[in-house]
C-alpha positions, 0 to 999 in steps of 0.5 A, a space after each residue: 283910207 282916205 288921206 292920198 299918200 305922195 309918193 315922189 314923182 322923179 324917179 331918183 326919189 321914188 327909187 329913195 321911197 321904194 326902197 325904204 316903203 315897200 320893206 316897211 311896209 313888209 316889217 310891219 306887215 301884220 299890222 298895216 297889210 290887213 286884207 288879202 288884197 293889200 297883202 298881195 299888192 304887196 308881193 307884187 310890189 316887192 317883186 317889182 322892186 327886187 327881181 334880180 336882173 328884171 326888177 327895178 333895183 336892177 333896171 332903174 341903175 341902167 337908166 343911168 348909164 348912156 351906154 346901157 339906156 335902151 329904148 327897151 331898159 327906158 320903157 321897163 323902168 317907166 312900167 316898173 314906177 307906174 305899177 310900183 306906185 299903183 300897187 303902194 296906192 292900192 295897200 294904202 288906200 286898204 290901211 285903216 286909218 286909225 292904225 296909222 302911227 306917227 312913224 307909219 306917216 313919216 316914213 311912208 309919207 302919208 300927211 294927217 287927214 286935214 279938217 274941223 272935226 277931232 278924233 273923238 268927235 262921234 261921227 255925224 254922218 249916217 251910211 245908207 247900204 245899196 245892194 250893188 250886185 248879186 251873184 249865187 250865194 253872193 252879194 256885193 254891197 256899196 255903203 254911202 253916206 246918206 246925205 251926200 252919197 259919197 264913199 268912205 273916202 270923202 266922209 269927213 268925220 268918219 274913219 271905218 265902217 262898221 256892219 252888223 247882221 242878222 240872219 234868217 234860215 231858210 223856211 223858218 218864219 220870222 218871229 215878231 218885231 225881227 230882226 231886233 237889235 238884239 238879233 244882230 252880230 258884228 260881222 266886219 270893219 271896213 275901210 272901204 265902201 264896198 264889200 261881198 258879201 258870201 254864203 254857204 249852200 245850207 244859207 240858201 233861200 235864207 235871209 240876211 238883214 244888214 245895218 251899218 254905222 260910221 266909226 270915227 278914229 277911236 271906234 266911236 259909232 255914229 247913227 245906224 243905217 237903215 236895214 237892208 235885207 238880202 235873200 240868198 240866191 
């Protein structure tokens, strides 16, 4: 997601925002916490917020008392707000932001992406995909956009990304003029600007050819990128 959230500074307030964003976000779970990375940000988060005795809900309200303010108290509750917001940083940074309601930016604080382009302006902008890592039947790719090479985040227009892909089995000699666009499938919307890529072993030695698009906030496509080809190793 591309708009930064504000989380609150001091801690009074970000023990005000913790305490009504980390149990939004758990009620709301299904709908705003859609990978597994941002669902478990979530636990982590949940469970530095509400540990008994050891979480912040129990150490911040000792900060507040001279005679329980510990050099050690001081320093777990600063740990506990660094990582808190890391984490909310984190899952929101995974939150699509086509998703977002009102509501979802009222409470968790998170202001309209700002800019010239409306919601139903199709995407400009073109993504190319890079082969940024490859691993045993693995592959990582990285999705720019093409003019500016910049991340998702910083793409004015463009709010998702779309990839599609055909595969080509191993041994099996491509037929002419492949992979048409009839040959590609949706395999994923992202909203990030990388991705892994994995495969099975019978997918050894085989082919996948890869093309991605930018979606705006209504899901309107823009230009296809250029196809990039991996071979399973």
């Amino acid at each position: 997601m591309g708009t930064r959230n504000r989380i609150p500074v001091t801690d009074a307030d970000f023990n005000n925002y913790a305490n009504i964003a980390i149990p939004y976000l758990t009620t709301n779970k299904a709908r705003l916490v859609i990978t597994t990375t941002a669902q478990a940000n979530l636990t982590a988060a949940t469970s530095l917020l509400t540990t008994a005795a050891t979480g912040w809900n129990s150490v911040y309200p000792l900060t507040l008392n001279p005679a329980t303010a510990t050099a050690t108290i001081i320093a777990s509750k600063t740990n506990q707000h660094k990582q808190i917001e890391k984490l909310l940083r984190a899952i929101y940074d995974d939150i699509p932001r086509s998703v977002l309601t009102q509501m979802d930016r009222d409470t968790l604080n998170i202001p309209a992406p700002s800019g010239t382009h409306t919601a139903s302006t199709r995407p400009e902008s073109v993504p190319s995909i890079t082969i940024s890592g490859r691993g045993h039947l693995s592959a990582t790719l990285t999705i720019l956009d093409v003019e500016h090479q910049q991340p998702l985040s910083n793409v004015d227009d463009a709010d998702l990304i779309e990839l599609e892909a055909a595969f080509l089995a191993p041994g099996a000699a491509a037929p002419a003029g492949f992979p048409s666009d009839n040959d590609f499938h949706h395999v994923a919307t992202l909203s990030k600007s990388t991705v892994l890529r994995t495969y099975t072993p019978d997918q050894q030695r085989g082919t996948e050819y890869l093309k991605a698009c930018y979606l705006s906030s209504r899901n309107e496509p823009g230009g296809w990128s250029e196809v990039v080809s991996v071979v399973v190793a």
